[in-house]
C-alpha positions as CSV (number, residue, x, y, z in Angstrom):
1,X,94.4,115.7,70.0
2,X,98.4,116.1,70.4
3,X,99.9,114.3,73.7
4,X,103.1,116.6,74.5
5,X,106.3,115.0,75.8
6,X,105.6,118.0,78.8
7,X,102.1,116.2,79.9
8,X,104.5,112.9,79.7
9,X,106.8,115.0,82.3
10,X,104.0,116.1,84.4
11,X,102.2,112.7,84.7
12,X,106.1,111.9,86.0
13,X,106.1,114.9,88.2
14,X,102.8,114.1,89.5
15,X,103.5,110.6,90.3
16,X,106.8,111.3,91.6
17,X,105.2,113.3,94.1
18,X,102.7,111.5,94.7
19,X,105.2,108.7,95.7
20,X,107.4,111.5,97.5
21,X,104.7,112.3,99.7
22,X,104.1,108.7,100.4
23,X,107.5,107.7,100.9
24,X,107.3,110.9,103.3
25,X,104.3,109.8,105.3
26,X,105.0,106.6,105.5
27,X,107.7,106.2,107.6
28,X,106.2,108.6,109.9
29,X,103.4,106.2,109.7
30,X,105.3,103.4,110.3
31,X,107.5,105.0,113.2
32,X,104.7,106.8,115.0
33,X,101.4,103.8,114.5
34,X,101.2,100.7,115.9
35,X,101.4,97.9,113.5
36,X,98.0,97.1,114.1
37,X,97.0,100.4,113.0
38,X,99.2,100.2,110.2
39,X,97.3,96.9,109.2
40,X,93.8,98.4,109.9
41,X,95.0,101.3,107.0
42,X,96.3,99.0,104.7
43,X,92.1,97.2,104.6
44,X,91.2,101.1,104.4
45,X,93.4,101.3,101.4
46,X,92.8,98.2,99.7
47,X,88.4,99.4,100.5
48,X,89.4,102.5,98.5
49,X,90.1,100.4,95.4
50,X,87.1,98.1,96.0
51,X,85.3,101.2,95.9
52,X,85.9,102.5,92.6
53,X,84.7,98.9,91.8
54,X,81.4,100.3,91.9
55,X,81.5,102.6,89.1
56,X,81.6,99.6,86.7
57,X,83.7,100.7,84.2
58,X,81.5,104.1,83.3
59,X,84.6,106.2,84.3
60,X,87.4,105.1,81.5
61,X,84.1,104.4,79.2
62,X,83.0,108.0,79.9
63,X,86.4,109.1,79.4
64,X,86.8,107.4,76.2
65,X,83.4,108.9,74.8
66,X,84.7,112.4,76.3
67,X,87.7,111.5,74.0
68,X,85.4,110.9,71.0
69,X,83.0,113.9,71.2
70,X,85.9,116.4,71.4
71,X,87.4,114.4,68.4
72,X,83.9,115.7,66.3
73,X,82.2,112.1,66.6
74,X,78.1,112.8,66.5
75,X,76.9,110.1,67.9
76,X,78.1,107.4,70.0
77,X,77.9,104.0,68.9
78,X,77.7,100.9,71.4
79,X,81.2,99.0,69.6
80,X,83.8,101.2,67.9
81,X,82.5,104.4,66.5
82,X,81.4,106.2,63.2
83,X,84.0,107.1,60.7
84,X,81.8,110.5,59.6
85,X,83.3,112.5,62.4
86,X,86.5,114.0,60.3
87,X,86.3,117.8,59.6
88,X,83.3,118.3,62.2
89,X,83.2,120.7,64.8
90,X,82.6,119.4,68.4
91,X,78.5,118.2,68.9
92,X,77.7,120.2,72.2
93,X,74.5,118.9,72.1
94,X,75.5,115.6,72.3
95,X,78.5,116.6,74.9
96,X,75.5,118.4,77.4
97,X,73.9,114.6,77.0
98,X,77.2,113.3,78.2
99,X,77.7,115.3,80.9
100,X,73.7,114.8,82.2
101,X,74.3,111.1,81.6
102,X,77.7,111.0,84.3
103,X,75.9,113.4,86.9
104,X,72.5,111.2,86.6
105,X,75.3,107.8,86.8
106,X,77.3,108.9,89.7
107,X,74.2,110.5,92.0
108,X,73.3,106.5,92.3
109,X,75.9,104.6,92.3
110,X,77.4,107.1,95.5
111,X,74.4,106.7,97.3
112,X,74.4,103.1,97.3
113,X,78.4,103.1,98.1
114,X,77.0,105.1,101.3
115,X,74.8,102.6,102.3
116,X,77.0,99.6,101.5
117,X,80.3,101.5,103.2
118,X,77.9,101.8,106.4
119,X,76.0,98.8,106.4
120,X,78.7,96.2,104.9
121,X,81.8,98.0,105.5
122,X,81.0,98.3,109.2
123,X,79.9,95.0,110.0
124,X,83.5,94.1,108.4
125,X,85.5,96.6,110.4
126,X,83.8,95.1,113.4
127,X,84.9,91.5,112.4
128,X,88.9,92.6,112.1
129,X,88.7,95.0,115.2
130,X,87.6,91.9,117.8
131,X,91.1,91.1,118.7
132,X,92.2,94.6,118.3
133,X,93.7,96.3,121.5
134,X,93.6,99.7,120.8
135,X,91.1,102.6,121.0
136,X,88.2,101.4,118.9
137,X,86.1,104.6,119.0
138,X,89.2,106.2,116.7
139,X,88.9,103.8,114.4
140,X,85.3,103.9,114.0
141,X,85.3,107.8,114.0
142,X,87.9,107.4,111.2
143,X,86.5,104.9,109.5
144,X,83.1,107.2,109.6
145,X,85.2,110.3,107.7
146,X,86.2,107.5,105.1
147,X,82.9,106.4,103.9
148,X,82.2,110.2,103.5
149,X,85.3,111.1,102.0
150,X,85.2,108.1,99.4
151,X,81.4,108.7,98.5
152,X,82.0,112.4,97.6
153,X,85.7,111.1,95.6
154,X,82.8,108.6,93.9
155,X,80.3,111.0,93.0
156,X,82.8,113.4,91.6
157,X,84.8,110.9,89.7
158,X,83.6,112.3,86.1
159,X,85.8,115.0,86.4
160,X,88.8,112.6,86.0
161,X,87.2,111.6,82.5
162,X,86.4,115.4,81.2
163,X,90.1,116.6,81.7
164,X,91.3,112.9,80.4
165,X,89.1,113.0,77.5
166,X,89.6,116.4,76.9
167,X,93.5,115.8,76.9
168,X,94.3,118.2,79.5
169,X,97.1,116.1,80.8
170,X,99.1,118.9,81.9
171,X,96.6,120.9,84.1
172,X,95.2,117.8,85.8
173,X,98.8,116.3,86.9
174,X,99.3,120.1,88.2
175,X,95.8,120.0,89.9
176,X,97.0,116.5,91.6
177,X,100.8,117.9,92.5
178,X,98.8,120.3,94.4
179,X,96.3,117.6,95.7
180,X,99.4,115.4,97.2
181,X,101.4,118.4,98.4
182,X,97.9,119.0,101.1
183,X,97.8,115.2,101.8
184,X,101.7,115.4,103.0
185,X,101.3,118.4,104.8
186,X,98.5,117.8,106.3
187,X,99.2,114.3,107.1
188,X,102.6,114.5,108.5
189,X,101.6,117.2,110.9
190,X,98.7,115.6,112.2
191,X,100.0,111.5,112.5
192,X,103.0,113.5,114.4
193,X,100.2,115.2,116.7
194,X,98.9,111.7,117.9
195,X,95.5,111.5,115.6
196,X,96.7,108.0,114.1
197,X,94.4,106.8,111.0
198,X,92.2,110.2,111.4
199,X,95.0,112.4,110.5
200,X,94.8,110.5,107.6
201,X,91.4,110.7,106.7
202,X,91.5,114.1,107.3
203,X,94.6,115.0,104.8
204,X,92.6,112.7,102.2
205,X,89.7,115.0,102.8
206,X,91.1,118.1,101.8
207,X,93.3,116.6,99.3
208,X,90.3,115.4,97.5
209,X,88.3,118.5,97.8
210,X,90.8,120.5,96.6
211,X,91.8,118.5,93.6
212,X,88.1,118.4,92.5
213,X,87.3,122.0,92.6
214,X,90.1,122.8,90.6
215,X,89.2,120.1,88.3
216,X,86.0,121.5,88.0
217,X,87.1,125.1,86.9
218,X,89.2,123.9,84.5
219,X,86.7,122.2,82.1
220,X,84.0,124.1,83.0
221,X,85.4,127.0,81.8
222,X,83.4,130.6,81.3
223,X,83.5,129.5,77.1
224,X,82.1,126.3,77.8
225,X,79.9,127.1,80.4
226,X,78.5,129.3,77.3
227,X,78.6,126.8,74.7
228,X,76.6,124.8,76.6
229,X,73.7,126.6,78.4
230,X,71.3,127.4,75.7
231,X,70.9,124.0,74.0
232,X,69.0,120.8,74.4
233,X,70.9,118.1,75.2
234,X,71.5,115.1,73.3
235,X,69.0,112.1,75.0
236,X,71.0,111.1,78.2
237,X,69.1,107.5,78.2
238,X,70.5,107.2,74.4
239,X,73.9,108.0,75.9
240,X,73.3,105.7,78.5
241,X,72.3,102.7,76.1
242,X,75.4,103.5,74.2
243,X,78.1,103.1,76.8
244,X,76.7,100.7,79.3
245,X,77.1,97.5,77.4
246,X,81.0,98.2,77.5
247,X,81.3,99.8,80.3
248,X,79.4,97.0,82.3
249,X,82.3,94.3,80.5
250,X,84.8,96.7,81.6
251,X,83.2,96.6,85.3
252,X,83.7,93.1,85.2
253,X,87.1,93.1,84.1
254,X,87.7,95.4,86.6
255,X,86.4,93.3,89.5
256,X,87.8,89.8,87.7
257,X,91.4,92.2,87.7
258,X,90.4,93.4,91.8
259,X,89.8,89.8,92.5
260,X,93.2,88.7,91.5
261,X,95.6,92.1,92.7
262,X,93.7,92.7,96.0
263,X,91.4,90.3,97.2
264,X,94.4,88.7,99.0
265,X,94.4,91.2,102.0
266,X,90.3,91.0,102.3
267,X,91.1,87.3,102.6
268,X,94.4,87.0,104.1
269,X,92.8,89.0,107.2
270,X,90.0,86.3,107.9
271,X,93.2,83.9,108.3
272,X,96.3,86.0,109.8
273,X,97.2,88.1,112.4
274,X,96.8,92.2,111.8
275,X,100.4,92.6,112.3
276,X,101.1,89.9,109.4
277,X,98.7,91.7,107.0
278,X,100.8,95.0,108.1
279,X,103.8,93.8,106.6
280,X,102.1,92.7,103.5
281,X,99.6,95.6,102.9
282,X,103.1,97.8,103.0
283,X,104.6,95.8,100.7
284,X,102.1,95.3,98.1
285,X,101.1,99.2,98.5
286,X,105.0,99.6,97.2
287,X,104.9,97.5,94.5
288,X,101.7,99.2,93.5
289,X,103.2,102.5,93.2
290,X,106.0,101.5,91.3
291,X,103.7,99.7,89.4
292,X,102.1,102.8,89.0
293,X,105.4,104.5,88.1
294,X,106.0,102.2,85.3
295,X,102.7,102.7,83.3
296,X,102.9,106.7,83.1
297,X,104.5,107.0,79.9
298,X,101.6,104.5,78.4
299,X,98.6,106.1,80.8
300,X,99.4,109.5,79.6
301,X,98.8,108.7,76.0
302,X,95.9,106.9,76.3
303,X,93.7,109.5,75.0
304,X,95.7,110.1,71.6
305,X,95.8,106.2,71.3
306,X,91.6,106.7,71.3
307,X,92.1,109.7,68.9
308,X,94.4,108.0,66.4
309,X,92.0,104.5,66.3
310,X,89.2,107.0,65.4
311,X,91.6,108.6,62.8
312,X,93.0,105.4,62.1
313,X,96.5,105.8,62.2
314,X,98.0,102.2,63.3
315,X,101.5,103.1,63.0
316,X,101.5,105.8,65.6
317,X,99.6,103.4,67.7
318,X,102.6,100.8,67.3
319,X,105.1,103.4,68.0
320,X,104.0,104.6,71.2
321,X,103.0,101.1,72.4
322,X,105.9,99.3,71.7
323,X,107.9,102.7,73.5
324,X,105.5,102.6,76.3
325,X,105.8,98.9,76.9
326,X,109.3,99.0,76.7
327,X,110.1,101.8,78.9
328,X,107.3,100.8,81.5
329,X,109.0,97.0,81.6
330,X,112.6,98.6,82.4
331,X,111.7,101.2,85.1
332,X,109.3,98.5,86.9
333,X,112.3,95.7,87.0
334,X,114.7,98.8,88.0
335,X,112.7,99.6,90.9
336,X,111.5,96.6,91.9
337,X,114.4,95.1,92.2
338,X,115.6,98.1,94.2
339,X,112.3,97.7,96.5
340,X,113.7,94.1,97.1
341,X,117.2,95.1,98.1
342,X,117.0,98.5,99.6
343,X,113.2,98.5,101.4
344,X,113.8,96.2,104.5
345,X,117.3,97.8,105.2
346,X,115.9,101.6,105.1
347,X,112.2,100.4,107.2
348,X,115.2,99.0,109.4
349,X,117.6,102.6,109.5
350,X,113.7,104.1,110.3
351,X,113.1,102.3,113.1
352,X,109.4,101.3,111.7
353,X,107.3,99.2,113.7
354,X,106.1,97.5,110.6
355,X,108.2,95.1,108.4
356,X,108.5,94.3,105.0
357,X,107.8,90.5,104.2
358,X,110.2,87.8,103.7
359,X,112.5,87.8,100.7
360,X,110.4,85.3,99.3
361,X,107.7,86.7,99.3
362,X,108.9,89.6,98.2
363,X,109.9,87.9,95.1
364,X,106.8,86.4,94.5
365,X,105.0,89.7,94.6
366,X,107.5,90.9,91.7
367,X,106.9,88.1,89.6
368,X,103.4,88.3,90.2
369,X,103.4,92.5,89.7
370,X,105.3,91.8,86.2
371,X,102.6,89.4,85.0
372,X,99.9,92.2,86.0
373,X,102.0,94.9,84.5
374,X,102.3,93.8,81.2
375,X,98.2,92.4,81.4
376,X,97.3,95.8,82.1
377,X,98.8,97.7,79.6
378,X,98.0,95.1,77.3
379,X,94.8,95.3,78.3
380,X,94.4,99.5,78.6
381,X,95.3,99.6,74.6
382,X,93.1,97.0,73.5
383,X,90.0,98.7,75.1
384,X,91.2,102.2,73.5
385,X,89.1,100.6,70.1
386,X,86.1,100.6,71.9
387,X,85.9,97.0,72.1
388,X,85.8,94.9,75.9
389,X,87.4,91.2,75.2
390,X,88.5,90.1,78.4
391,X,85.3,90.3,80.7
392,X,85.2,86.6,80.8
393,X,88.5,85.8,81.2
394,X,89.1,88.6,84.0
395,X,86.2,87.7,86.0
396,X,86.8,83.7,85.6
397,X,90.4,84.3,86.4
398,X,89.2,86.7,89.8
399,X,87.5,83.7,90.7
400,X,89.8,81.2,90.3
401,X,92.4,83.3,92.5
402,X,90.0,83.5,95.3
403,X,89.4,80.1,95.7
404,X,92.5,79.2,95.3
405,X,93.7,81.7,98.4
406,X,91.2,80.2,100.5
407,X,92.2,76.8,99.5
408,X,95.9,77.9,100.5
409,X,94.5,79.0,103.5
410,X,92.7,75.5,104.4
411,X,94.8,73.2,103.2
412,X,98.7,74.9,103.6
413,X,100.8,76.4,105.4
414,X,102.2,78.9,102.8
415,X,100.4,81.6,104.6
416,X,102.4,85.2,103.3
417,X,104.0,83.0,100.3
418,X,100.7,82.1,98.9
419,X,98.7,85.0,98.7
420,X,101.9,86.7,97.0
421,X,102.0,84.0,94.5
422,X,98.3,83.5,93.5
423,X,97.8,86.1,91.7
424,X,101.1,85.1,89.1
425,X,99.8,81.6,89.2
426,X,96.3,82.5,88.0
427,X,97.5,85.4,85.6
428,X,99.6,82.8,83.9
429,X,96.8,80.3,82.8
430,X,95.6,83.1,80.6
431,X,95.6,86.7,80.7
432,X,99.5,87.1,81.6
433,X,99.9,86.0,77.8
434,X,96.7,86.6,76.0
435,X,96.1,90.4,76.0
436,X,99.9,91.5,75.1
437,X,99.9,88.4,72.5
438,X,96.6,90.4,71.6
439,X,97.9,93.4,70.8
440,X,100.8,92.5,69.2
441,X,99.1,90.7,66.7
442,X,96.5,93.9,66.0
443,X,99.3,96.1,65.6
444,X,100.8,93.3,63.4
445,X,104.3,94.3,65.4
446,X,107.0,92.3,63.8
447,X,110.5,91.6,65.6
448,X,112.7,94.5,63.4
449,X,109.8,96.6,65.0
450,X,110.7,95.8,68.3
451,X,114.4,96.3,67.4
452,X,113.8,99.3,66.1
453,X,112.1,100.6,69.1
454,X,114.8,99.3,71.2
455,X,117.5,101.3,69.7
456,X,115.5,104.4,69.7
457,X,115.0,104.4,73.4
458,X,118.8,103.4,73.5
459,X,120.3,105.0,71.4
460,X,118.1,107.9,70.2
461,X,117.7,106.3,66.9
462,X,115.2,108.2,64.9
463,X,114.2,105.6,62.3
464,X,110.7,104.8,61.7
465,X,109.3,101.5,62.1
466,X,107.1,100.4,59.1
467,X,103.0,101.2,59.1
């Protein structure tokens, strides 16, 4: 498998679109919806990443077995992965199991996100709406469209993982330009029509639907539709028993890593006013994207990084890390620090109704995004060998951040301040230094390495760093 510098500049396309049509939206959202409402679909949006929660990890461990199968690997193994795979041709017995295993997987765990969303989630939406003074029948009737919305994005979510593991970076950043273009579209027109938070359910809704049928066509091509009808799939409980015990630990890291980024807003609202948690949902949705922004270059070869562990090839590995890392660090200080300058003077030429926190707590939210940054990537590389360290860590340091927002809550006054600085306080116990420290040890990257590196992406310096 061969990551292309053009899937690199699609992944960039796609994201820079995908942060155009947000940075489109959102002052219409922030001009046109009451701050209330702008608070109610910052909990919407922090609910859609609690949601993928639910998949427990199966989607990048699915992914990464994707990855493996198309590499020639015949069976999958439970840690790392068999080393007879070289010269092979692709196992579409053991790909049919595979796919039969994700279908089985995602049929459940979308039908109890249904019944949670309704039961749970409404019961919650109630709580936040009591001192709401808006329409409430909206809300609900948007809130309705969201739980559907999310549990067909859940069930679905395999396709994400066939065109990753496959490598198809190009086609699926093409599939999600076209995705984003609908959700603008459709989403300006209709918050400027006076639907508030259904418009944007509704652009979601097609924006989802398209991006998954498209997805669909392009794996399941008329050649692999063929390759795959007439044979007996590999045992899908075997696959099953083979991924689960990873992808549960990465489940747990994933809520241990929800715990620490997000679980400030659930809490923050128990203890603030909608209009406070406005301002902050905004903010940390921004940082987020850029966030976002600054892990492409890493993201995108993710899947070769799988490849060469299988194939062995450390060097490469160090290569692109050390590039990724590098480059990822410098565009998120770049635009973060521009976020911190520019944001609350261009909300301000807007004429939003929603404001961007203080500067302080705006800088806390930087220092704390940097920590995460660097935790995540460190983090994303380390589990490319097949191999889940951190459960522990994550999930102790998820709890450690919640009680430690509620204690801020009880016992302070820090309010905004503290739930922006949590998250960097916690990460830095442990897994803000841990996971890169991690890595850089398995690589066995030395300093003239990192120099090296440096004046590459400087100064175009094509010297190889040492295997």
């Amino acid at each position: 498998m061969q990551i292309k510098k053009i899937d690199v500049i699609w992944n960039y396309f796609a994201t820079f679109l995908k942060i155009a049509a947000s940075a489109i939206l959102l002052p219409i959202i922030l001009r046109v919806l009451p701050s209330q409402d702008v608070g109610i679909w910052a909990i919407f949006s922090t609910i859609s990443a609690l949601i993928f929660l639910i998949d427990f990890g199966f989607n990048s461990s699915f992914s990464r077995n994707v990855t493996y199968v198309l590499s020639g690997v015949q069976s999958l193994q439970k840690e790392g992965f068999p080393s007879d795979h070289k010269g092979l041709a692709i196992n579409y017995n053991l790909l049919k199991g595979l796919l039969k295993a994700m279908r089985w997987f995602y049929s459940r765990v979308s039908f109890i996100l249904l019944l949670l969303l309704l039961t749970v989630g409404t019961y919650y939406i109630n709580i936040i709406l009591k001192n709401y003074e808006g329409d409430k029948s909206q809300i609900f009737i948007a809130w309705i469209l969201f739980c559907l919305i999310n549990t067909y994005n859940l069930y679905t979510l395999y396709y994400d993982a066939l065109l990753e593991g496959m490598g198809l970076i190009k086609a699926s950043k093409q599939i999600t330009i076209l995705g984003n273009l609908i959700y603008l579209l459709v989403g300006s027109l209709l918050v400027w029509k006076g639907f508030g938070l259904i418009a944007l359910v509704l652009a979601q809704l097609l924006s989802v639907i398209v991006i998954r049928v498209l997805a669909y066509r392009m794996f399941f091509t008329k050649q692999m539709i063929e390759k795959l009808a007439n044979i007996v799939e590999y045992p899908r409980k075997a696959v099953i028993n083979a991924i689960s015990p990873n992808a549960f630990k990465y489940g747990i890291t994933s809520l241990g890593g929800f715990m620490i980024q997000k679980s400030s807003v659930f809490i923050g609202s128990m203890f603030i006013a909608l209009s406070a948690i406005a301002s902050f949902g905004i903010t940390k949705q921004l940082f987020d994207i850029i966030i976002a922004v600054a892990n492409i270059t890493l993201v995108t070869y993710l899947p070769q990084i799988t490849n060469l562990r299988i194939e062995g090839d450390n060097k490469r590995i160090k290569e692109i890390f050390l590039k990724g890392i590098l480059i990822s660090n410098i565009v998120y200080l770049i635009a973060g620090l521009s976020l911190i300058l520019l944001g609350p003077i261009i909300l301000s030429f807007i004429g939003s109704n929603t404001e961007l926190v203080s500067l302080k707590v705006m800088m806390a939210m930087f220092i704390s995004s940097f920590i995460g940054l660097n935790a995540g990537i460190s983090g994303a590389v380390i589990s490319t060998r097949n191999e889940i360290p951190f459960m522990k860590p994550s999930i102790y340091s998820g709890i450690a951040t919640v009680i430690l927002l509620i204690a801020i809550f009880k016992f302070t006054n820090l309010g905004l301040f503290g739930m922006a600085l949590a998250p960097g306080v916690i990460d830095l116990c442990y897994q803000g230094w841990k996971w890169p420290l991690m890595v850089f040890r398995d690589l066995k990257i030395t300093l003239e390495d990192v120099k090296i590196i440096c004046g590459h992406v400087f100064s175009k310096n094509t010297k190889k760093i040492r295997k």
